[in-house]
C-alpha positions in Angstrom: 20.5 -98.2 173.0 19.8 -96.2 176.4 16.6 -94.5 176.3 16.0 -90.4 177.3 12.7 -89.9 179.3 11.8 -86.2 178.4 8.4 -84.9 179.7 6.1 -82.4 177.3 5.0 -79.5 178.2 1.8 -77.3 176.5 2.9 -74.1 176.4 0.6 -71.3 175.2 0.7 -69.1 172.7 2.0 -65.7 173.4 -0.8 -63.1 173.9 0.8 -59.7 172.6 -1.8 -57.1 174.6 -2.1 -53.9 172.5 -1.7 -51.0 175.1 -2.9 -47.4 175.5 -0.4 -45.9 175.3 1.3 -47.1 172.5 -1.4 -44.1 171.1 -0.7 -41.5 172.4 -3.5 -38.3 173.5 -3.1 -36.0 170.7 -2.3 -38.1 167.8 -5.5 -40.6 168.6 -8.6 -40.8 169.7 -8.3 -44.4 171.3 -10.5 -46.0 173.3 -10.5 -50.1 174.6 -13.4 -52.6 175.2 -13.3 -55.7 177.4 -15.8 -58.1 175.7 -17.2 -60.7 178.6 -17.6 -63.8 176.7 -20.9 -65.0 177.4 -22.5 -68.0 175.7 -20.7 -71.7 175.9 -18.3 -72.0 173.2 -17.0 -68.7 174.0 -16.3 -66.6 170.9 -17.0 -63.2 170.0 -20.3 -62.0 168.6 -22.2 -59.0 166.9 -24.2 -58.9 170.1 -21.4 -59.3 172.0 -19.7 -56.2 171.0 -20.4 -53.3 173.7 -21.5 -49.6 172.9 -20.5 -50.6 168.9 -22.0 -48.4 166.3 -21.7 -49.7 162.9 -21.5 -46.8 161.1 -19.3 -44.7 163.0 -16.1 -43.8 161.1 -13.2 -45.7 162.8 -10.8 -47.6 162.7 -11.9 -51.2 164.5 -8.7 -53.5 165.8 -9.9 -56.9 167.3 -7.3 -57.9 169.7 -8.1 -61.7 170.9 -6.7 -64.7 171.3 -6.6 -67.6 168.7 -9.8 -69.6 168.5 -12.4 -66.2 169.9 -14.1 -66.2 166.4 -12.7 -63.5 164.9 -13.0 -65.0 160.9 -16.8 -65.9 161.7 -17.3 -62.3 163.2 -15.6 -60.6 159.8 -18.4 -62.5 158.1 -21.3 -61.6 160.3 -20.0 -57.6 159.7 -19.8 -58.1 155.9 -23.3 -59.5 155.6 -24.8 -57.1 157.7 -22.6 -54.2 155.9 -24.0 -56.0 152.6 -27.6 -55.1 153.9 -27.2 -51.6 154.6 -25.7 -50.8 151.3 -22.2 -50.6 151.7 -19.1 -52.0 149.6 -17.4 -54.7 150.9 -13.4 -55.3 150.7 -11.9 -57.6 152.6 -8.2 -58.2 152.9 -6.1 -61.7 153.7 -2.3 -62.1 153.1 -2.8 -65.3 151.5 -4.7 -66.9 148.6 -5.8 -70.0 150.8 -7.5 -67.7 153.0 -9.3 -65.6 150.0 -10.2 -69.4 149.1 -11.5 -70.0 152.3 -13.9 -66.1 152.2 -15.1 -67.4 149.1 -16.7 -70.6 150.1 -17.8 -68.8 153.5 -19.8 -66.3 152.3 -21.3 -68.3 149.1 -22.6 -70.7 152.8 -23.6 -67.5 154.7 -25.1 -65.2 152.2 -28.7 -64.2 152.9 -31.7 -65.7 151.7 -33.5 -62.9 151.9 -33.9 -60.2 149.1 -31.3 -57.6 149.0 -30.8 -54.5 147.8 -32.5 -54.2 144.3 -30.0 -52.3 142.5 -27.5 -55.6 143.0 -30.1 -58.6 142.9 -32.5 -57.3 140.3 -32.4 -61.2 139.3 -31.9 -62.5 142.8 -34.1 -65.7 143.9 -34.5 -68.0 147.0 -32.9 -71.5 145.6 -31.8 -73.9 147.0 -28.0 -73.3 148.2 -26.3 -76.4 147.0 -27.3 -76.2 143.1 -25.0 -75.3 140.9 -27.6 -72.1 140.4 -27.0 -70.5 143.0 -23.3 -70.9 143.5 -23.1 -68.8 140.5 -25.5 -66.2 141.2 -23.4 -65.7 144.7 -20.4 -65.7 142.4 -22.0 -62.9 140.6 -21.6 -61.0 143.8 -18.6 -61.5 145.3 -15.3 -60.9 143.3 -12.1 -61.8 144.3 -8.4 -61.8 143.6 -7.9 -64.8 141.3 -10.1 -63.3 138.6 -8.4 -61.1 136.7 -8.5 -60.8 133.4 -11.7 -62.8 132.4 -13.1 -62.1 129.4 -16.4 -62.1 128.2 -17.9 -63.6 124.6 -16.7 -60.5 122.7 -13.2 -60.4 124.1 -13.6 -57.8 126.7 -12.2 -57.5 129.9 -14.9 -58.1 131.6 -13.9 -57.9 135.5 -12.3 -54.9 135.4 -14.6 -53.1 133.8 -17.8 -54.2 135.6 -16.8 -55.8 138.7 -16.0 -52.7 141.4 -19.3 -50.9 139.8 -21.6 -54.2 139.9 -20.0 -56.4 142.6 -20.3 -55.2 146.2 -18.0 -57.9 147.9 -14.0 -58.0 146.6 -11.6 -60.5 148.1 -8.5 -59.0 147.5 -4.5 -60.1 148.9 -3.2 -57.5 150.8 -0.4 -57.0 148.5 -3.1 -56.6 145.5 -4.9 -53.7 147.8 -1.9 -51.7 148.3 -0.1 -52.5 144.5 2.9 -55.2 145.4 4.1 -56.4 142.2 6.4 -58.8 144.3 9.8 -59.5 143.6 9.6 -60.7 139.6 7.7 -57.7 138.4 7.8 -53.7 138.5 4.7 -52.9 139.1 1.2 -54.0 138.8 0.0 -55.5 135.4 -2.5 -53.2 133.8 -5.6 -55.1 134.3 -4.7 -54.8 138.2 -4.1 -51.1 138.5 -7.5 -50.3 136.1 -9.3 -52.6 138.8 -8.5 -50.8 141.8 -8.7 -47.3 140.1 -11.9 -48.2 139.3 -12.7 -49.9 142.6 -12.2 -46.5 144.4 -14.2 -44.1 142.7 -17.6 -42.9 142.8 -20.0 -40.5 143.8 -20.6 -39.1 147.3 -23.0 -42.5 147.3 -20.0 -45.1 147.0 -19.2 -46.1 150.5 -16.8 -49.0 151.3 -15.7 -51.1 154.7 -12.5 -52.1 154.6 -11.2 -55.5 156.5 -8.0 -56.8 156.9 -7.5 -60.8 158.3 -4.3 -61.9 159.8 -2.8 -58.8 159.5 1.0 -59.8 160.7 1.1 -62.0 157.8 1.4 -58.6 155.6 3.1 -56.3 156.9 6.1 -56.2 154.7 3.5 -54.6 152.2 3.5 -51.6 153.6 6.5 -50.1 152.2 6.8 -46.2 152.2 6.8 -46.7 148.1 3.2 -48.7 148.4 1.7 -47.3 151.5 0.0 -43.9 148.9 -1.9 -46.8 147.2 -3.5 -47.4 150.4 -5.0 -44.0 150.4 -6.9 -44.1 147.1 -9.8 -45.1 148.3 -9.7 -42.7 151.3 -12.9 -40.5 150.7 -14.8 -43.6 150.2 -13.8 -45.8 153.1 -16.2 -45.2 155.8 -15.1 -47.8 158.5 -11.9 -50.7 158.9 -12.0 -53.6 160.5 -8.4 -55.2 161.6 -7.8 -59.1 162.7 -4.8 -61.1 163.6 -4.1 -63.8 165.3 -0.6 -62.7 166.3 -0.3 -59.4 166.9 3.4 -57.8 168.0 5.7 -54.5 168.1 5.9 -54.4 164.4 2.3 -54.8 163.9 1.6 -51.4 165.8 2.7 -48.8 163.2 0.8 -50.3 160.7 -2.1 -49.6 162.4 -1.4 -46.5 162.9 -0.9 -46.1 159.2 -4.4 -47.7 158.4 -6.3 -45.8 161.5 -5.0 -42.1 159.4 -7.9 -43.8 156.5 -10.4 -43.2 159.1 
């Protein structure tokens, strides 16, 4: 048998650049940062961020490449959203990655006392006991839960969880109502959720994420992309991370910026 030398070669990952003027003066207000990445390991952090006001209403897209930090700096955000009051959804295409949010923040969540009217019953204990993963798990809700019921046969979640829980974890397909392929439309249980989820008084202000955003695109269909808008009068900033942007990437957000 005659062996084939062949030689390997690395060859990056392509790096799609979101330009200028693919908004154009008139229909946006754009602007672009450089971040200068300045301690050793090289990824992106809240102090890192240049002129950034955190409560500004806008439309936030992080355009780096793999391996900047961009997961860890959603997490920072929500924690420090979490402390000034705000509701919290976050949105992943996949439930691996809601898996993954979950076990993050139940590690990152503060120590420190929070706002009363959520942790009334909050105490400083020791992270690993089986205490206190439930008490975070009082506090972050997300997309697998539907649908529990409490001792008197009541759905609990959706009744309770978007006026009591300030962190939700949703798929991007639950956000803006795919069914999917077997079913219609969203089950009951769903659509009470996140009718309930955006509502409120003038009080009731949500951030919005969205992780890996080119693994959801196909979501926004022109049928689904109203359900977006629900929540718009409540959603004061967005915050939008992939890991692969490209061309079909850029009209949906343009669709999410209109929320801001």
């Amino acid at each position: 048998m005659k062996k084939i030398p062949f030689e390997i070669i690395q060859t990056p990952i392509d790096y799609f650049k979101i330009k200028d003027d693919y908004f154009p003066t008139g229909e946006f207000t754009f602007s672009k940062d450089i971040l200068e990445f300045s301690n050793e390991k090289k990824y992106v952090t809240l102090d890192e961020l240049p002129n950034f006001d955190l409560h500004k209403k806008e439309t936030v897209v992080f355009n780096l490449q793999v391996g900047k930090g961009k997961t860890t700096l959603f997490y920072d955000l929500v924690i420090q959203y979490l402390l000034d009051g705000y509701w919290i959804i976050m949105s992943s295409p996949f439930l691996k990655l809601i898996k993954k949010d979950v076990k993050a923040f139940i590690e990152r969540f503060p120590k420190e006392k929070l706002p009363e009217q959520w942790y009334k019953s909050f105490k400083i204990i020791d992270e690993n006991t089986e205490e206190y993963i439930n008490t975070i798990n009082n506090y972050v809700f997300h997309t697998t839960e539907y649908g529990q019921l409490d001792v008197y046969g009541n759905d609990k979640i959706v009744k309770t969880a978007p006026f009591e829980i300030p962190i939700h974890l949703l798929t991007i397909n639950t956000l803006l109502g795919n069914s999917g392929d077997d079913f219609v439309e969203q089950n009951f249980d769903k659509k009470l959720y996140l009718k309930n989820l955006f509502s409120g008084d003038e009080n009731h202000k949500i951030i919005l994420f969205f992780d890996e955003l080119h693994e959801g695109i196909h979501n926004f269909e022109s049928r689904l992309i109203p359900n977006l808008f629900r929540g718009k009068s409540f959603i004061k900033k967005v915050f939008i991370a992939s890991a692969t942007y490209n061309p079909a990437t850029i009209p949906i957000i343009k669709i999410i910026s209109a929320l801001t």
